[in-house]
N, C-alpha and C positions, 0 to 999 in steps of 0.2 A: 477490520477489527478496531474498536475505539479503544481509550485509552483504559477506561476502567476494566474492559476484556483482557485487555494485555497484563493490566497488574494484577487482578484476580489470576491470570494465569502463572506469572512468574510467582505468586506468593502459594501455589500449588507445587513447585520444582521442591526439588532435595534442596534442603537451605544451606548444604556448606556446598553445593558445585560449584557454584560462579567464584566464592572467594577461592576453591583448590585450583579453578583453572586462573583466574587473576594471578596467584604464587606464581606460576610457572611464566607466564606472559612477562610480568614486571621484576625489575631490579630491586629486589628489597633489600633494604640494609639488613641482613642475616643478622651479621654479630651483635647488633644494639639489641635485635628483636630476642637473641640467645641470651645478651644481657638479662634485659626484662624478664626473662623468664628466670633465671639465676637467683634475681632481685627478690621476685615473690616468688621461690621456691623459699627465701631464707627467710624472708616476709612468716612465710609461714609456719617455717620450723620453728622461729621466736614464737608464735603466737602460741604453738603447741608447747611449748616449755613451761609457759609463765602457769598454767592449773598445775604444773607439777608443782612448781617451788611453792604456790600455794598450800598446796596439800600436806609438803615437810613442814610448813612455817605452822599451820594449825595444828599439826602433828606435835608441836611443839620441839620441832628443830630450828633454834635462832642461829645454827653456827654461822660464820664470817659466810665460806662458800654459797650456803644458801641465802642468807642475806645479800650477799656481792652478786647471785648471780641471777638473783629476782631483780634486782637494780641493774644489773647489766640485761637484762631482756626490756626491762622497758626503756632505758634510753636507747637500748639496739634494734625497738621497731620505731624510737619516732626516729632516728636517722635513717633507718633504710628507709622509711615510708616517705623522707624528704628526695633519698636519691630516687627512689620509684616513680617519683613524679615528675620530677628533672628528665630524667633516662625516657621516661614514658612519651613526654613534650618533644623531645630532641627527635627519637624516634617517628612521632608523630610527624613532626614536619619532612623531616626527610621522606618518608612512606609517600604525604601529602606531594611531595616537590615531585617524586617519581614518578607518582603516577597522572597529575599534570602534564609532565610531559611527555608520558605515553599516550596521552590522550590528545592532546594536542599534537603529536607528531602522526597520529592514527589519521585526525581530521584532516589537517594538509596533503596526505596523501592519499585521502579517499575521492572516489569517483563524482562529478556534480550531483549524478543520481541523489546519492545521500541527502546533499542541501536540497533536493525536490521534495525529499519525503518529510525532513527532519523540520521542524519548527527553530530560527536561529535560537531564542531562548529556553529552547528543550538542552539544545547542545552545550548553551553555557550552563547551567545547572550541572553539565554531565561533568565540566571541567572545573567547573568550583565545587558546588555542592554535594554532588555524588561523591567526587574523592576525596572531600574532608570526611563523609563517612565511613570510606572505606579505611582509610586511615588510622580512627578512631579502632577499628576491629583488630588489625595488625599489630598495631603498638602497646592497646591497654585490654581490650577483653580477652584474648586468645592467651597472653602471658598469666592474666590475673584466672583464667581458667582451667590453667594448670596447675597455680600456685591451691586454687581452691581444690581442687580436685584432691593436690596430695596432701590438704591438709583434714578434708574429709577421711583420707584412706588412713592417716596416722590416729587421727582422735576416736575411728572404731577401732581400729587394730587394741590402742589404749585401752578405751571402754571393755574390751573381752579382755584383758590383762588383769583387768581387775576384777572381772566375775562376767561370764559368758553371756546370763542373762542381761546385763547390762546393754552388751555390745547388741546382742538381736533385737530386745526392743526399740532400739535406735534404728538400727540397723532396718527391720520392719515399718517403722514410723517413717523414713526417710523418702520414701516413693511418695506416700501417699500426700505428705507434705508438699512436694514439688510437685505432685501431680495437681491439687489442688490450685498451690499459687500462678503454676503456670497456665492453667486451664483459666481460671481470673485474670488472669497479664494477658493472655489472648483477648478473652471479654472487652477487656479494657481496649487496648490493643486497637480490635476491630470499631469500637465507638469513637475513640481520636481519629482513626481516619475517617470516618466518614463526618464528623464535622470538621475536619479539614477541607473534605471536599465538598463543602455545604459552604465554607467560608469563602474556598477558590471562585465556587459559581456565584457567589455573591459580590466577591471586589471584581473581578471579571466585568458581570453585569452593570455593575456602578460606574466602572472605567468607560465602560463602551457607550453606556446613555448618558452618561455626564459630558463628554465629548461629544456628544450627538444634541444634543439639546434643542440647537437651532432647527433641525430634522422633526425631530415631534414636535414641536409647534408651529410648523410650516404647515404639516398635515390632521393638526388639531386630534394628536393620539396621545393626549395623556393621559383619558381612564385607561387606555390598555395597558400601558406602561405601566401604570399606580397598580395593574392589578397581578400582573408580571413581578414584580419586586415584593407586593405584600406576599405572594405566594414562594418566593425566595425566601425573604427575610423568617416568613413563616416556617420554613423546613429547616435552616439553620438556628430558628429557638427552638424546635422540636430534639434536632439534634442533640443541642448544645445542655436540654432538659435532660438526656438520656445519659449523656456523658456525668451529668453532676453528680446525676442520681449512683452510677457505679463507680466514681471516685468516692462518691460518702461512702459506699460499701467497702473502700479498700481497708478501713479501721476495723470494722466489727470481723470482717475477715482472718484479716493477718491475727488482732486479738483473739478471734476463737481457737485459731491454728496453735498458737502461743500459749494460748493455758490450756490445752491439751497437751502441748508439750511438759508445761511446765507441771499438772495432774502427773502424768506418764511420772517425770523424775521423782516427783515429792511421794508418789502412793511407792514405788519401786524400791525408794531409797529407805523409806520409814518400814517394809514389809522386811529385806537383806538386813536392815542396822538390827532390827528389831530381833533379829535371827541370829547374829553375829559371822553373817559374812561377810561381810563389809564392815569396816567402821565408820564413824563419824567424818574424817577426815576426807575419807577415800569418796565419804557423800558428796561431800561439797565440792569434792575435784568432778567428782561426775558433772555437778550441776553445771561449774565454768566452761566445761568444757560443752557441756551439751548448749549452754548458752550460745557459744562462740560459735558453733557447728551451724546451730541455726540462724545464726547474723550471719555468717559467711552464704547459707542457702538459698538466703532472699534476696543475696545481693547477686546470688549469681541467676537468680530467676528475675532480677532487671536489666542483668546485661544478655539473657536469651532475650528479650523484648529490644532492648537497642538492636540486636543482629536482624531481629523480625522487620524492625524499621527500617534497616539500611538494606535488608532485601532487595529490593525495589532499585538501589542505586547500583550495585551491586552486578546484578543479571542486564541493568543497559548499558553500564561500561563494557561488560564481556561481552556482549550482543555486538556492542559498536567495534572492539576489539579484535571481533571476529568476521567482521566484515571486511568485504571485499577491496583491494587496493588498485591503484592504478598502477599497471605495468610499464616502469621508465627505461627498463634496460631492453632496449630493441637488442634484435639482432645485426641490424645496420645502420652502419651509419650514412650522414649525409655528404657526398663526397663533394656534389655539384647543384646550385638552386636555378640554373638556368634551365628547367623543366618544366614543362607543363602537369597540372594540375588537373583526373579527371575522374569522373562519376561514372561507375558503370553498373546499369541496371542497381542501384539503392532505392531500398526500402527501409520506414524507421517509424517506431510509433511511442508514444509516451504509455507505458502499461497497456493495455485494451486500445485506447483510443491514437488510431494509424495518422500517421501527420505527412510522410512524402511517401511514394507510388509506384516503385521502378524509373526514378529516375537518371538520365542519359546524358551530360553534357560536359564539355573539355573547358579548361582555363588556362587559354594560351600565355606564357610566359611574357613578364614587359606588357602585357596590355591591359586596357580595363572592361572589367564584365561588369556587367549591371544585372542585379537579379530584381524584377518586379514581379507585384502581383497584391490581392486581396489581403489585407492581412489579417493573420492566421492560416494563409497556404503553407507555409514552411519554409520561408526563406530565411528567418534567424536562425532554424533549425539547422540550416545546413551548413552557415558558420560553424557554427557548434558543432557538428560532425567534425567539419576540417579539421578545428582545435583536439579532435580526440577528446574531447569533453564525453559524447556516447560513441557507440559503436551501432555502426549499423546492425539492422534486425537479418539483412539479408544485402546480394551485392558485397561491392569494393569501390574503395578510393585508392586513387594510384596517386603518386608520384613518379612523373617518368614512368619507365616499368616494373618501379616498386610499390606494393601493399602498404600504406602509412602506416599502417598496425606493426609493421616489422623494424621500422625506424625509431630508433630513441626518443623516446617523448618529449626529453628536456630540450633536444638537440629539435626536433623537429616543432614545439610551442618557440623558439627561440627562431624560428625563421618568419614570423610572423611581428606585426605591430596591428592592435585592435582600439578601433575607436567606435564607442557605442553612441546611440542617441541619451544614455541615464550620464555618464562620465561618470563612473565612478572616482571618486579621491577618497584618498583615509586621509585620518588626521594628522594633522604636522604643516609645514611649511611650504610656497609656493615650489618651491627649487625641490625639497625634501621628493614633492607629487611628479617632478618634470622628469627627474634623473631615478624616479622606481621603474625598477628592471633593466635597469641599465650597470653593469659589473664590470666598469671599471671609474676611475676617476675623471670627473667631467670639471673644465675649466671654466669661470665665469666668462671667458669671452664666445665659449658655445652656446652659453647658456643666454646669451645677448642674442647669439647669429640666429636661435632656433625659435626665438621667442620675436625675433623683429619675422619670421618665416611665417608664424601661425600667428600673426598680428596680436601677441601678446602683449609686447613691451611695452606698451600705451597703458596697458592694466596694471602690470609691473610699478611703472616710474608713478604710478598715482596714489598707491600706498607707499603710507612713510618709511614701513621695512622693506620696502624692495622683493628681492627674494624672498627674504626672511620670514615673511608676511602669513601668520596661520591664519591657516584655511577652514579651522572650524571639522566638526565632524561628520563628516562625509563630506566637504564642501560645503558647508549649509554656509560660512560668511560668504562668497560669491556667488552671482548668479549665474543662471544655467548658459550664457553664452561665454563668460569666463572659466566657467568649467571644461567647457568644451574646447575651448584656443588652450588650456592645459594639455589636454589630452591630445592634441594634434600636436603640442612642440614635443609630448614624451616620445611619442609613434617617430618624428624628429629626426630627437636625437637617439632614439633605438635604433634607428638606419636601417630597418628588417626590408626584406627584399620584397616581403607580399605584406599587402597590405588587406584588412578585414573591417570596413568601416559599414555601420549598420545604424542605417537612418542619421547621421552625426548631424544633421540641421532639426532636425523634429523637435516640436515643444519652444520656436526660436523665435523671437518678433524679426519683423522683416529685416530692422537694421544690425540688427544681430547677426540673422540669417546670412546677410551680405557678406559681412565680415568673417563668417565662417567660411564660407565661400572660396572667399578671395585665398584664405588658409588651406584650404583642401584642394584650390590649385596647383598650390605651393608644393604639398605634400605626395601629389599621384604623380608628378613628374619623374619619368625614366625609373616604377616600375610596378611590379603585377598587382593589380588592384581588382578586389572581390567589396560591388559596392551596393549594398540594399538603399537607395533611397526616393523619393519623391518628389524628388525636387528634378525638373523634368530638363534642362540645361545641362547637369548630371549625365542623365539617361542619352539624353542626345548624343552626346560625345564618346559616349562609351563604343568601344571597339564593336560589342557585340553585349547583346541583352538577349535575359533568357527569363524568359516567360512560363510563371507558375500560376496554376490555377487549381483550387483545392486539391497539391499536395503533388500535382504529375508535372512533366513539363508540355507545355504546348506551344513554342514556338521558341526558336533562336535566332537570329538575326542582326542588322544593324538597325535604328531606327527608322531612317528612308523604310526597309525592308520591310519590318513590321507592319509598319504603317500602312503599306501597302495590300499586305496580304493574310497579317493577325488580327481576327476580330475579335479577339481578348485583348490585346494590345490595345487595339482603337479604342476599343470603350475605356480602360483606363487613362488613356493619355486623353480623350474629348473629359472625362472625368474630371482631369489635373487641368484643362485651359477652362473648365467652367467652373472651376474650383468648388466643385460637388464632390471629388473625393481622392479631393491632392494628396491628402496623406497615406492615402494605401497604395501610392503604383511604384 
């Protein structure tokens, strides 16, 4: 399902689910939101006061009360209307903080799966700009929705106090008014989004060929390109013709709505004066008030159109909300890591497409395995299994002769140190990258011992801040063989008993490579090491290598052994000395 199936979908659901099941999910500041509503309940009873004292003052009642108390309603709605906005702000942020960090504590403890499906800046939209919407709904439309509401129910209640026909002709008028405006605010509605999404495929487009550039004139494709963008640019002026043309109609609209209304009051009020059931005074309270009824109507038929917009935000927090978490609380714990590690009969596929096979092999404790093979057989996959990142589709991973799946997750990621071929680093400083995931306080004389180990400190002493030295985002100020002596002193000083290293030399010039090397000697001494890599000095040494080939295992062994009697072996190791295809054994 694409994206615009999914919103056409969620903009089909009952529009208040997602925010009743959002209520119950998150912390919301009740009292402020009970405030706000408080605020414009009184918001609104001032406003229904003020046609009355109108009505006495034309009546020609000037006494003190009614003068004192026409002047006390209107500086008592511009002061509430200052605290409503303050209260509404305050509330907003807090709503905003909350659900931030339900959403953000959601992410961290969701499955990788997630990040496979999820686009990274889908999910930040979800933790910035979805929850500023959400927000906005909690603290100002649902308070200010109530506050309309009773101020609707008072000024008909009023209107029939004064003569029944009053109250029904309003009363009757009132559907058709909202049904109108909001049937328009849909219209409108549905034409802002689709040149939104005329504008998204357009900076999209511009982004991706504007960075491409050197690309289309490598291969001399710039009429296709020129004809690609006119037919772009061309659907977003079509759009954007559509949308103007029903903005000019939002005038002649509301206006026709308007002096029908105001027909309805002026024929009604002139047929009752004229009659003497009503008087003159009592007319002109009707008209404020029916005035005010319908300023109140339209504004609450642009805050259904906010809710219509934030729809959308709305159904992917609860969606995301609703998903699935990763299970930390095993039933057991780890008492002892001098155990072997071992695969029995696993099987694992990414959705549809099957990636390992029934795979069969142990990981003897203190030693190092080598896993080769083609890549894309499944050898990173099977880190990834270890880490409890997925679960297999079928089979078990034991520890010893426990199920990993039954061991505390924290306790059992926490037995490991992982070193990739990418390195990741966040942003911050040298020392800041060395000692992440590491809990507790590390000395700078460790931090000397761990870095002369993985042949850092040479990189260290050459910048002027030493440790201190940012690193840029992701690591982008060093290069990737700097990146990677970080990552072997973190694994270090983590001190984890198994080690997960996956290709760590890849993407390395040679003298780099070396120096890596030299570091990952350092770091597999005395114990169990799970090592994907290519580099065939590696593989040699290794206790025993387990040989993968689209996705099964077909052979174990030590190298001598292989060599001798795996012909998947042999062809990738003659592969790596004729340096046809070093990087995948």
């Amino acid at each position: 399902m694409n994206n615009k199936d999914k919103e056409n979908k969620i903009e089909k659901r009952p529009i208040w689910k997602s925010y009743l099941k959002l209520m119950f999910k998150a912390k919301l500041p009740y009292f402020l939101i009970l405030l706000c509503i408080i605020f414009q309940l009184l918001y609104s009873k001032l406003q229904f006061l003020f046609p009355g004292y109108s009505q006495q003052i034309l009546a020609g009642d000037i006494s003190k009360p009614v003068i004192y108390g026409a002047i006390a309603v209107i500086i008592g709605r511009t002061i509430l209307d200052g605290i409503i906005r303050v209260t509404s702000k305050i509330t907003n942020f807090k709503i905003d903080k909350g659900f931030r960090k339900l959403v953000w504590n959601k992410l961290l403890h969701s499955p990788i799966s997630l990040f496979d499906k999820e686009k990274p800046n889908e999910l930040v939209s979800r933790t910035a700009a979805d929850t500023a919407n959400i927000s906005m709904i909690f603290s100002y439309i649902i308070p200010s929705t109530i506050g309309m509401l009773y101020f609707t129910y008072t000024t008909i209640q009023e209107l029939f106090s004064y003569n029944w026909s009053l109250g029904a002709i309003q009363l009757a008028y009132i559907p058709i008014y909202l049904g109108l405006t909001i049937w328009y605010g849909s219209w409108q509605y549905k034409t802002n989004k689709k040149v939104q999404e005329k504008l998204s495929k357009l900076t999209q487009f511009l982004s991706e060929l504007l960075g491409n550039m050197p690309l289309i004139k490598a291969f001399a494709n710039e009429k296709k390109e020129e004809k690609r963008g006119r037919d772009i640019v061309d659907g977003f002026y079509k759009a954007s013709l559509v949308r103007s043309l029903i903005d000019w109609a939002e005038v002649p609209v509301s206006g026709v709505l308007s002096l029908i209304q105001s027909v309805i009051v002026i024929i009604s009020g002139i047929y009752l004066v004229s009659r003497d059931i009503i008087t003159i005074d009592i007319w002109i309270a009707y008209f404020l008030y029916v005035d005010m009824l319908y300023g109140v109507l339209n504004t609450f038929v642009y805050m259904y159109l906010d809710v219509k917009r934030s729809q959308g935000a709305t159904s992917r927090i609860s969606e995301l909300l609703d998903g699935e978490e990763e299970e930390y609380n095993g039933i057991k714990v780890i008492e002892k890591i001098d155990e072997n590690l071992a695969f029995e009969n696993v099987s694992f596929g990414y959705g549809e497409k099957q990636v390992l096979s029934n795979i069969s092999f142990n990981v003897p404790y203190g030693k190092t395995t080598a896993i080769v093979g083609e890549s894309g057989g499944g050898k990173t996959t099977i880190l990834s299994l270890i880490q409890r990142f997925y679960k297999p589709n079928s089979g078990e991973i034991k520890f010893g002769n426990t199920s990993i799946n039954e061991l505390n997750l924290k306790e059992w990621r926490n037995v490991f140190s992982y070193v990739s071929q990418d390195s990741p680093l966040l942003s911050g400083t040298i020392k800041e990258n060395i000692i992440y995931g590491v809990n507790r306080e590390v000395s700078e004389e460790e931090l000397i011992e761990v870095s002369k180990v993985a042949n850092l400190l040479e990189v260290v002493d050459a910048f002027p801040n030493k440790f201190e030295t940012q690193v840029g985002e992701s690591g982008s100020r060093l290069s990737g063989g700097q990146r990677q002596r970080i990552a072997i002193a973190r694994a270090l000083l983590r001190d984890s008993q198994v080690l997960l290293l996956d290709e760590p030399t890849t993407n390395l010039d040679n003298q780099s490579e070396k120096t890596i090397q030299e570091a990952m000697d350092n770091l597999l001494k005395d114990r169990t090491t799970i090592v994907i890599a290519h580099d065939l000095s590696t593989i040699k040494d290794a206790n025993q290598i387990v040989v993968i080939d689209s996705g099964e295992v077909k052979g174990i062994g030590t190298h001598d052994e292989l060599l001798k009697n795996n012909e998947v072996y042999k062809l990738l190791v003659n592969g790596c000395t004729q340096g046809l295809i070093g990087r995948n054994i």
